[in-house]
C-alpha positions as CSV (number, residue, x, y, z in Angstrom):
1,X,-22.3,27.8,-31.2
2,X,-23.6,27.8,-35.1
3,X,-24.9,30.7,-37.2
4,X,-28.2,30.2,-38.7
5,X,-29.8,32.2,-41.6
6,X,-33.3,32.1,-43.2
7,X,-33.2,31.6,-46.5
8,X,-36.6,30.8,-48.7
9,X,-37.3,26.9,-49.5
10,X,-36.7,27.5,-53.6
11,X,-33.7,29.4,-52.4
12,X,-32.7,25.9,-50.5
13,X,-33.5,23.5,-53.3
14,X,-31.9,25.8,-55.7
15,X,-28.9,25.9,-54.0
16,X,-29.0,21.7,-53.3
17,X,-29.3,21.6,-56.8
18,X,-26.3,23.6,-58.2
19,X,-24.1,22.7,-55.2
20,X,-24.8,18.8,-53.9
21,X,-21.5,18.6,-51.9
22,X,-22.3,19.5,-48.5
23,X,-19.0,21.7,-47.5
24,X,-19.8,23.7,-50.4
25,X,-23.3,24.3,-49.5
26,X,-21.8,25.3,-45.5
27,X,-19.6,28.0,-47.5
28,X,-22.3,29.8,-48.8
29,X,-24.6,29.9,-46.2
30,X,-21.2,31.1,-44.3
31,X,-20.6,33.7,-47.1
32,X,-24.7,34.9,-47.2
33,X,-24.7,34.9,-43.5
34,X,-21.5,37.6,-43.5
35,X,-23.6,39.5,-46.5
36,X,-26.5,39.9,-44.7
37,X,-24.6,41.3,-41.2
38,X,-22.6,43.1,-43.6
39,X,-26.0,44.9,-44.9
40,X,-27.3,45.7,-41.8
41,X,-29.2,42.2,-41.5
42,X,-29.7,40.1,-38.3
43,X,-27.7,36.5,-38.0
44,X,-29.8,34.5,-35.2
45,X,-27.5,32.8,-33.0
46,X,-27.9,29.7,-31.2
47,X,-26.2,28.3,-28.1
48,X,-25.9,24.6,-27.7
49,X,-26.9,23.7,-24.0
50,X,-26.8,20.2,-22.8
51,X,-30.2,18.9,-21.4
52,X,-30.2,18.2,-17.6
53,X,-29.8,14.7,-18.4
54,X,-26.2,14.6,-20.0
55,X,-23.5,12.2,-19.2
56,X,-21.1,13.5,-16.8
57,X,-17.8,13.3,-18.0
58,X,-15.6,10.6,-17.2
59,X,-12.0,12.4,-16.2
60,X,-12.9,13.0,-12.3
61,X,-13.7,9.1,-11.2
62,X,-14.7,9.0,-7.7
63,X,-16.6,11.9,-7.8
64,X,-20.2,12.2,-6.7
65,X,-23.2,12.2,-9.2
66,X,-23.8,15.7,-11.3
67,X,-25.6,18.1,-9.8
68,X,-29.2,18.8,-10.8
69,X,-30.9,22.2,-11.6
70,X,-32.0,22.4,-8.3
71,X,-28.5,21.9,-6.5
72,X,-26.8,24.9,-5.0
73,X,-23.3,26.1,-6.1
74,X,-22.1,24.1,-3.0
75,X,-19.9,21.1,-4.1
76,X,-21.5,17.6,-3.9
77,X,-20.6,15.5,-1.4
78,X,-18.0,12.9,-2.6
79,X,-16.2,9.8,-0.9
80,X,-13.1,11.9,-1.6
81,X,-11.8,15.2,-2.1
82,X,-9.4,16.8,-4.7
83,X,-7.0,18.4,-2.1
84,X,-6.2,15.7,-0.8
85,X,-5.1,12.2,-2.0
86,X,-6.3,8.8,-1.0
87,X,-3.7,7.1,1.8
88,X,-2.0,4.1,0.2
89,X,-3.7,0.7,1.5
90,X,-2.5,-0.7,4.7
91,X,0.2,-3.3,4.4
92,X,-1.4,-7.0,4.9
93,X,1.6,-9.5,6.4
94,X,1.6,-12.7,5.4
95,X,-0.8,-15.5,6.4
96,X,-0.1,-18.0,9.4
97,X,0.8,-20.7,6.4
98,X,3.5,-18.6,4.7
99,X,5.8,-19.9,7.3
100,X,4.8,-23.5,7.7
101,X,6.9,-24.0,4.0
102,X,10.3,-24.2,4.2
103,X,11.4,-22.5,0.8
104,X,15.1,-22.9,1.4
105,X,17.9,-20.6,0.5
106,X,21.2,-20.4,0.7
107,X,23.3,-23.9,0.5
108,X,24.8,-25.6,3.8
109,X,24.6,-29.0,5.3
110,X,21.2,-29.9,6.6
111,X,21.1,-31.1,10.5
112,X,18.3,-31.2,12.4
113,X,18.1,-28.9,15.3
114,X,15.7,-29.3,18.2
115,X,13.3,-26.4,19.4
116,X,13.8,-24.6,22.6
117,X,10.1,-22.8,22.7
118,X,7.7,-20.7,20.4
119,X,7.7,-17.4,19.3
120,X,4.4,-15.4,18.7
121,X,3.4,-12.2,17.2
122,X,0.0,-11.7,16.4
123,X,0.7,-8.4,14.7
124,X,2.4,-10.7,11.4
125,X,0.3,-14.0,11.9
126,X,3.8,-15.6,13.1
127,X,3.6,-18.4,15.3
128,X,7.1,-20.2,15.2
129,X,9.3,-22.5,16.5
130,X,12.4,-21.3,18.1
131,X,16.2,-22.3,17.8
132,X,19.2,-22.4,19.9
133,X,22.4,-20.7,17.9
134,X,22.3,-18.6,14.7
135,X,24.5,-20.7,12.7
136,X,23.2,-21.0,8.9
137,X,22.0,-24.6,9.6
138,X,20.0,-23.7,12.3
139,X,18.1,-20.5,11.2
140,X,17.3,-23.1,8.1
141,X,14.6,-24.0,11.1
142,X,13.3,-21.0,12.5
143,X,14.6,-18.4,14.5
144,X,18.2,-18.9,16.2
145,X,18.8,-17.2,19.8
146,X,22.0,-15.6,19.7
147,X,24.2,-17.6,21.7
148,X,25.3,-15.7,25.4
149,X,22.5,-13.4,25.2
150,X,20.0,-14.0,28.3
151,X,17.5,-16.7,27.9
152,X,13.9,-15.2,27.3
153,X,12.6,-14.0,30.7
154,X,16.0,-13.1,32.5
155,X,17.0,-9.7,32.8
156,X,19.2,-8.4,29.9
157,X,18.7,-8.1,26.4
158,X,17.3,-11.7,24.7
159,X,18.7,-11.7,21.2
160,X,17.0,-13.4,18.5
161,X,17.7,-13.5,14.4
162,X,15.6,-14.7,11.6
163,X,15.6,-14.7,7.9
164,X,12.8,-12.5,6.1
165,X,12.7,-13.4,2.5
166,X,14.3,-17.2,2.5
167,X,13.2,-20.5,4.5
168,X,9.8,-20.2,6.3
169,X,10.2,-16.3,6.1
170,X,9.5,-15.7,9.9
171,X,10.7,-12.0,9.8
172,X,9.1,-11.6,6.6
173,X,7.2,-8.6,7.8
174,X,9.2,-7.5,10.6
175,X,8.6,-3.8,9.2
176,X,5.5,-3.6,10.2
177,X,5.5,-4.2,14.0
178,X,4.7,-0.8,16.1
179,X,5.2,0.6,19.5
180,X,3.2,-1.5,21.2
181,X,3.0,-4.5,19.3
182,X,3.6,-7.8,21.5
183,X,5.7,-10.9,21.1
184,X,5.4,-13.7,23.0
185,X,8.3,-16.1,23.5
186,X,7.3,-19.8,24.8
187,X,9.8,-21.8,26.7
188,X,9.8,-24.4,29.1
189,X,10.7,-22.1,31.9
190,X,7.3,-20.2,31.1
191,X,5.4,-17.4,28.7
192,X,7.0,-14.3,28.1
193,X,5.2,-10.9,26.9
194,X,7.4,-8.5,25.4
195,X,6.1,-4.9,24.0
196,X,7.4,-3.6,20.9
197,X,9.3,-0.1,22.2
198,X,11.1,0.7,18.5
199,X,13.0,0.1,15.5
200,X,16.4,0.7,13.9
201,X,17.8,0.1,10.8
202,X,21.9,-0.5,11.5
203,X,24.5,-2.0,9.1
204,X,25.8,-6.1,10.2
205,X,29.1,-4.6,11.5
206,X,27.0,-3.1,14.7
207,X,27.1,-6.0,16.7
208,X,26.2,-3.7,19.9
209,X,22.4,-4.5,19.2
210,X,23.0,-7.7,20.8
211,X,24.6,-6.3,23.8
212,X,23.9,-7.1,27.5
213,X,20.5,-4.6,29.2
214,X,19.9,-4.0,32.6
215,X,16.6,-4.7,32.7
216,X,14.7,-7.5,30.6
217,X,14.4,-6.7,27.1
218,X,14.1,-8.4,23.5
219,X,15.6,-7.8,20.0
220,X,14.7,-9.4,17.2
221,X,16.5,-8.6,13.4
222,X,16.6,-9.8,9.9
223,X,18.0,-8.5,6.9
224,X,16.9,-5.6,5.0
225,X,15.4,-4.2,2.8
226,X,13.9,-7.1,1.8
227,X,16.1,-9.6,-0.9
228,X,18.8,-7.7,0.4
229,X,21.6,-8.2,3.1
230,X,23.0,-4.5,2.9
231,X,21.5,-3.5,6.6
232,X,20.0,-5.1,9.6
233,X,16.1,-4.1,10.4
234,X,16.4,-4.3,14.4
235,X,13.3,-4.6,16.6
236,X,13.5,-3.8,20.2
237,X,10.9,-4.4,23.0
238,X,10.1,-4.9,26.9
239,X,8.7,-7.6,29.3
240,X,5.5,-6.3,30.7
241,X,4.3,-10.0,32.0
242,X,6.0,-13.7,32.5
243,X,3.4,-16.4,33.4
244,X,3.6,-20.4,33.5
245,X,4.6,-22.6,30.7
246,X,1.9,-22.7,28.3
């Protein structure tokens, strides 16, 4: 608000006149102003109101336009709301080509090693070759079945590991699979469907994830958290179809 006072225009140019700095001039219209309410006078008072076309301020982002004069008290409608927050963005995995590049890792003797079949899971864009053995020289290739575990298809518990951060990455985003999720093991024997039942998070001493099932299952692990070989991120799943080689 500001206090305004009537004063006559000789009054005004007199007092330009004797006082040309401006703050002194503000004092004595402040001092004449508490003289005249003093003396019984009137001070008219004037409230600053911002015309209905205003900027809205700029600390709320997101929030719908200002209401106009017309609007009720009801809150505009807005994309979001201030109890509660925005979810965080849903995790993308990595393309299909992420894996086609070998980025290599840690050091060992390099010998080739000769697929036994495909492994597919839609949910991460993986599509990858499989291995025989999980030996450091042959997970350099791909994913190693875990020798004496049952051979994709047979009843018990197939067993396969896979780097996540190193080599062509095919476990990269083995976090994100879901109940439900399928993977799909190609061999020459036929096409396997497994369904993602779980996770588990276990340290490398618990070897018992790779122990035998009684009915046909899959496990699939890789290091974790990611750049890290503290724990073992463990994926478990069921056949629900076998079909021909494909």
């Amino acid at each position: 608000m500001r206090a305004v006072i009537s004063l006559p225009k000789r009054a005004v140019l007199a007092l330009q006149r004797l006082l040309p700095d401006r703050t002194e001039q503000a004092m004595v219209l402040a001092i004449l102003t508490a003289i005249t309410l003093t003396l019984g006078g009137t001070a008219a008072i004037v409230r600053s109101t911002p015309s209905a076309g205003a900027a809205v301020p700029f600390d709320v982002p997101s929030m719908a336009a200002a209401p106009t004069e017309s609007t009720t008290t009801t809150a505009p409608v807005a994309t979001t709301t201030t109890t509660t927050a925005p979810g965080a963005p849903a995790a993308t995995p990595l393309p299909a080509s992420a894996h086609q590049v070998n980025l290599g890792g840690d050091q060992h003797p390099m010998v080739p090693a000769t697929p036994i079949g495909t492994i597919v899971i839609p949910k991460i864009n993986l599509n990858h070759p499989i291995f025989e053995g999980v030996d450091e020289t042959v997970i350099h290739w791909g994913p190693g079945h875990w020798p004496g575990s049952a051979m994709p298809g047979q009843v018990g518990n197939t067993v396969f590991a896979g780097h996540r951060v190193t080599h062509t990455r095919p476990f990269y985003d083995i976090d994100l699979l879901n109940p439900g999720d399928d993977i799909i093991v190609h061999t020459k024997d036929g096409t396997f469907t497994y369904r993602v039942t779980g996770h588990q998070i276990v340290t490398p001493k618990d070897l018992w994830i790779v122990n035998p099932t009684p009915t046909a299952t899959i496990t699939i692990f890789a290091c974790h958290p990611k750049h890290s070989a503290a724990q073992r991120y463990v994926v478990h799943g069921d056949l629900v179809s076998s079909g021909p080689p494909s």
